[in-house]
C-alpha positions as CSV (number, residue, x, y, z in Angstrom):
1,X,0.4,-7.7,13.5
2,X,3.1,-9.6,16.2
3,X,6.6,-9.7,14.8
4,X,6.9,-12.9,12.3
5,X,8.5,-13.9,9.2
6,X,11.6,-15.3,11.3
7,X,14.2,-13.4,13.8
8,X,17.0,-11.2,13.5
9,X,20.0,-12.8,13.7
10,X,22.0,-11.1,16.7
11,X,25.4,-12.8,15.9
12,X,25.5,-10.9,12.7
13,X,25.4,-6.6,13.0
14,X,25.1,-4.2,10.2
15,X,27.4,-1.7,9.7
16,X,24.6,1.0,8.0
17,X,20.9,0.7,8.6
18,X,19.2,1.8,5.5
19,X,15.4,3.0,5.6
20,X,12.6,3.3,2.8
21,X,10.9,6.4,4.4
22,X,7.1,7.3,3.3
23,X,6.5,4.3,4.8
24,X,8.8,2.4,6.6
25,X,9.4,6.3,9.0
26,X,6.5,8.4,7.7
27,X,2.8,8.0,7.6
28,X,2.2,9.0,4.1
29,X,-1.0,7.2,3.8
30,X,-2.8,9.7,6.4
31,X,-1.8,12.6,3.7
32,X,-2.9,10.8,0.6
33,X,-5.8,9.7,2.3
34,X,-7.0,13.5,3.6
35,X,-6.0,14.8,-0.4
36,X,-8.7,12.9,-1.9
37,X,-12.3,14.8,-2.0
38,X,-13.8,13.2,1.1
39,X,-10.7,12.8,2.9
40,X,-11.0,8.9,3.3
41,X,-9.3,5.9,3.1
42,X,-11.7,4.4,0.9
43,X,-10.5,6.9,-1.8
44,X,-6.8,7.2,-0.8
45,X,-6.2,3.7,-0.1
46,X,-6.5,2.7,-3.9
47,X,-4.9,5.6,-5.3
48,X,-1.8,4.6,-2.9
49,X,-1.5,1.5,-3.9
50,X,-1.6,2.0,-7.9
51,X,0.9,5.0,-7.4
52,X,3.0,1.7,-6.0
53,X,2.3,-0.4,-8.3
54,X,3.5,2.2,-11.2
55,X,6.7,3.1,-9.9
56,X,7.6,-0.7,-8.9
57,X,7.0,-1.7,-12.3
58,X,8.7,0.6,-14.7
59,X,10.3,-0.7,-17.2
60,X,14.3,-1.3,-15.7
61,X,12.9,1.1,-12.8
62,X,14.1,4.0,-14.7
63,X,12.8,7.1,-13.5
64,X,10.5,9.0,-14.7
65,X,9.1,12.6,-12.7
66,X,7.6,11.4,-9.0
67,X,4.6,13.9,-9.4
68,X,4.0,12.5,-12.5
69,X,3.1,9.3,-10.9
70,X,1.6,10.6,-8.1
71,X,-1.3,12.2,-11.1
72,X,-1.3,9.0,-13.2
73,X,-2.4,7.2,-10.5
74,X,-5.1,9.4,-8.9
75,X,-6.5,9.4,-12.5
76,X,-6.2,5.5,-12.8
77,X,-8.5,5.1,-9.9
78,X,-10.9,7.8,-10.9
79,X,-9.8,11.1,-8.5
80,X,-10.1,14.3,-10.2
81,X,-6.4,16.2,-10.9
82,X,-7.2,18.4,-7.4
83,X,-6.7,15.1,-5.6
84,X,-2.8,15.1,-6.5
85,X,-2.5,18.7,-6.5
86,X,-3.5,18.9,-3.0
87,X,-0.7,16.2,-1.8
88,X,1.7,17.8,-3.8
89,X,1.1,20.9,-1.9
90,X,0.4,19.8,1.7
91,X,3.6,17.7,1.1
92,X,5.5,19.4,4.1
93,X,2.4,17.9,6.4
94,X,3.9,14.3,6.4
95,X,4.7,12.9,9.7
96,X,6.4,10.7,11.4
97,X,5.6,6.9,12.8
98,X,5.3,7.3,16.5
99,X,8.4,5.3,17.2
100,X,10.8,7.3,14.8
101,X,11.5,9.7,17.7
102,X,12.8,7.1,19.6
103,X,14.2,4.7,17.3
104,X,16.6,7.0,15.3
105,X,18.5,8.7,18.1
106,X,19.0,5.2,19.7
107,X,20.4,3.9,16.0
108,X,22.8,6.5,16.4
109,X,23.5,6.1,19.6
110,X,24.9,2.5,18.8
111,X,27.0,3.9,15.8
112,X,24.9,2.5,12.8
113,X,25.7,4.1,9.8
114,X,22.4,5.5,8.5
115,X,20.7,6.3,5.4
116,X,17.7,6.6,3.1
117,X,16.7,5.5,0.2
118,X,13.7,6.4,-1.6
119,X,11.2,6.7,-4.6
120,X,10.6,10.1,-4.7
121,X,11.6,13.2,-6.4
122,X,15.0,15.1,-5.1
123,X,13.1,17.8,-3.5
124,X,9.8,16.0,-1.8
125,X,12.2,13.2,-1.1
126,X,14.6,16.0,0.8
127,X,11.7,17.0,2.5
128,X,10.5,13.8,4.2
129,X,13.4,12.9,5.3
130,X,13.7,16.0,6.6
131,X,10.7,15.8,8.5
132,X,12.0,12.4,9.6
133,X,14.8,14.3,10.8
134,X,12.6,16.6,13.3
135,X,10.7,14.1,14.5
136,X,13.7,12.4,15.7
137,X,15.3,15.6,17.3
138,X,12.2,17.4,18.8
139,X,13.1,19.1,22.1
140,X,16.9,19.2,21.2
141,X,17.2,23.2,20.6
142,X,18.7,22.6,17.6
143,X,19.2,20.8,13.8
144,X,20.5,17.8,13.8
145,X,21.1,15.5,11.3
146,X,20.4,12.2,11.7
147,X,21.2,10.5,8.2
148,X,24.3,10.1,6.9
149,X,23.0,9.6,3.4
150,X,20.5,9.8,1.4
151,X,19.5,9.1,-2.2
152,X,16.3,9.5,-4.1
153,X,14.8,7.9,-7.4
154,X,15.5,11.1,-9.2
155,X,19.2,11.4,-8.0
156,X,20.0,7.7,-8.5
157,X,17.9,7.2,-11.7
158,X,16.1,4.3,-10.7
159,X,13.2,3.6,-8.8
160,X,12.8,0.7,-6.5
161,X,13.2,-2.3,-6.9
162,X,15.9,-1.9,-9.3
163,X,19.1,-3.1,-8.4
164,X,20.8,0.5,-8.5
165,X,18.6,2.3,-6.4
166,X,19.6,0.4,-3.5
167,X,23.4,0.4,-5.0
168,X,23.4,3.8,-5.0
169,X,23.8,4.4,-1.3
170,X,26.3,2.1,-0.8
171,X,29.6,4.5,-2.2
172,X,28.0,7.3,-0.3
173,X,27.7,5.2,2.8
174,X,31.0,3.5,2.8
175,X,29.7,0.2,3.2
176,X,28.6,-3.1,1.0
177,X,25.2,-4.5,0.4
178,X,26.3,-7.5,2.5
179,X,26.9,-4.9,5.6
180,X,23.7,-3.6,5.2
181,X,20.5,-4.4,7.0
182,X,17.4,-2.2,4.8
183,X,14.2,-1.4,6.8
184,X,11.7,-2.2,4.2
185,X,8.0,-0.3,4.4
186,X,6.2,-2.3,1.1
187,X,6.6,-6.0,0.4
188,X,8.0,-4.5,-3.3
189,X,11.3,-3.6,-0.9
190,X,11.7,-6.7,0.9
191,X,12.2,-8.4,-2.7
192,X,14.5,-5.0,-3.9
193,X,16.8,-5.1,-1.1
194,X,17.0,-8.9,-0.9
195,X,18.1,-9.0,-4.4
196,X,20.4,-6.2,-3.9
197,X,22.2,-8.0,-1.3
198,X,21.2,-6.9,2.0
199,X,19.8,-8.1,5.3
200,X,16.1,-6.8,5.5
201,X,13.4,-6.0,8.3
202,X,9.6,-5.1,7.3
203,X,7.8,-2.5,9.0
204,X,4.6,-3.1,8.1
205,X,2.6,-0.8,9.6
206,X,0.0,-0.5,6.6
207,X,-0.5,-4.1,6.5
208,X,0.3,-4.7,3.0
209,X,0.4,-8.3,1.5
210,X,3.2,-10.0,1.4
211,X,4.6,-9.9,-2.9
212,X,7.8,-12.2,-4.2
213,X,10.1,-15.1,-2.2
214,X,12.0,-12.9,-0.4
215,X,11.4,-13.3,3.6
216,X,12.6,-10.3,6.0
217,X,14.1,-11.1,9.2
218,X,11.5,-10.4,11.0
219,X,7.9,-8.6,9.9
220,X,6.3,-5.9,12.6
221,X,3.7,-3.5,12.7
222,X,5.8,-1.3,14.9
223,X,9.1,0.2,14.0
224,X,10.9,-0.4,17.1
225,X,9.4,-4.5,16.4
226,X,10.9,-4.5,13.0
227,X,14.5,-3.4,14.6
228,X,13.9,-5.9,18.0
229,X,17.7,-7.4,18.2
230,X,19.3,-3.9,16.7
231,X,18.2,-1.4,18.7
């Protein structure tokens, strides 16, 4: 997919970058996709996208347990309990986009303000982003810490695309939605963030369709696409 859906605008800069990560910086398709029985995206495809389509339509977005989700949806589309157990436990295997390890350190490098926000559970969202982390400092010797913030569904109370989940970061970053650019991963964030205030850019590296009126900056199947005039 070339970059589309309009430019960024270069004359206006973000103070914080703000990321969705299981897919906007991690390939967690891969994972559900190897969970199912045979290991394919014919099985983990549709299980992926009803876990999506749960958590982006709770009622008010209030949250309700992320592994709970993750089971109701593998049992909507017919995958036996194992299917979720088995992502639940390989959890740690999730790994990051290709581009992350470049992308990140450069985003710091500038002095964007970054953060996370995410639908997940405190401790599996904690450890994505960790993992987002390492990715992006491979090779340095040591931890870094590349976020400045980050909040999860269960620590905010709200999954996307309520209003507070994207709200929530704002204190923690120091910044307001209008100095924000969010880098979406699902066509549900493009419309979250947009009504939340902020700038956003769609890595679409799944190739999901596009939902709502909302229009990103710019659309791209590449991370480092999605950020062209940021980076």
């Amino acid at each position: 997919m070339p970059a589309s859906a309009g430019s960024a605008n270069t004359e206006w800069q973000p103070k914080a970058i703000v990321f969705d990560v299981l897919t906007a910086l991690l390939d967690s398709w891969s994972l559900w996709d190897a969970s199912t029985p045979t290991g394919s995206a014919s099985e983990g495809r549709p299980w992926r996208h009803r876990y999506l389509e749960i958590t982006f339509s709770l009622p008010d977005g209030e949250y309700v347990p992320y592994e709970d989700c993750v089971r109701r949806a593998a049992a909507d589309v017919g995958l036996p309990p194992s299917a979720a157990e088995t992502l639940l436990r390989d959890w740690g295997n999730l790994r990051a986009w290709p581009e992350v390890a470049k992308v990140l350190p450069t985003l710091r490098e500038r002095g964007y303000k970054l953060g996370v926000v995410t639908n997940c559970s405190r401790e599996r969202g904690h450890v994505a982003i960790g993992n987002a982390e390492q990715s992006a400092t491979a090779g340095s010797g040591r931890k870094v810490f590349i976020f400045d913030a980050a909040v999860t569904a269960e620590e905010s109370g709200f999954y996307k695309p309520a209003f507070q989940a994207y709200d929530a970061i704002l204190t923690r970053l120091g910044v307001d939605a209008s100095d924000v650019l969010f880098v979406a991963g699902s066509s549900g964030d493009v419309q979250g963030a947009t009504d939340a205030g902020m700038r956003v850019v769609w890595h679409n590296k799944a190739g999901l369709p596009k939902k709502g009126e909302a229009v990103p900056l710019r659309e791209s199947s590449t991370l480092d696409g999605a950020l062209s005039g940021f980076l």
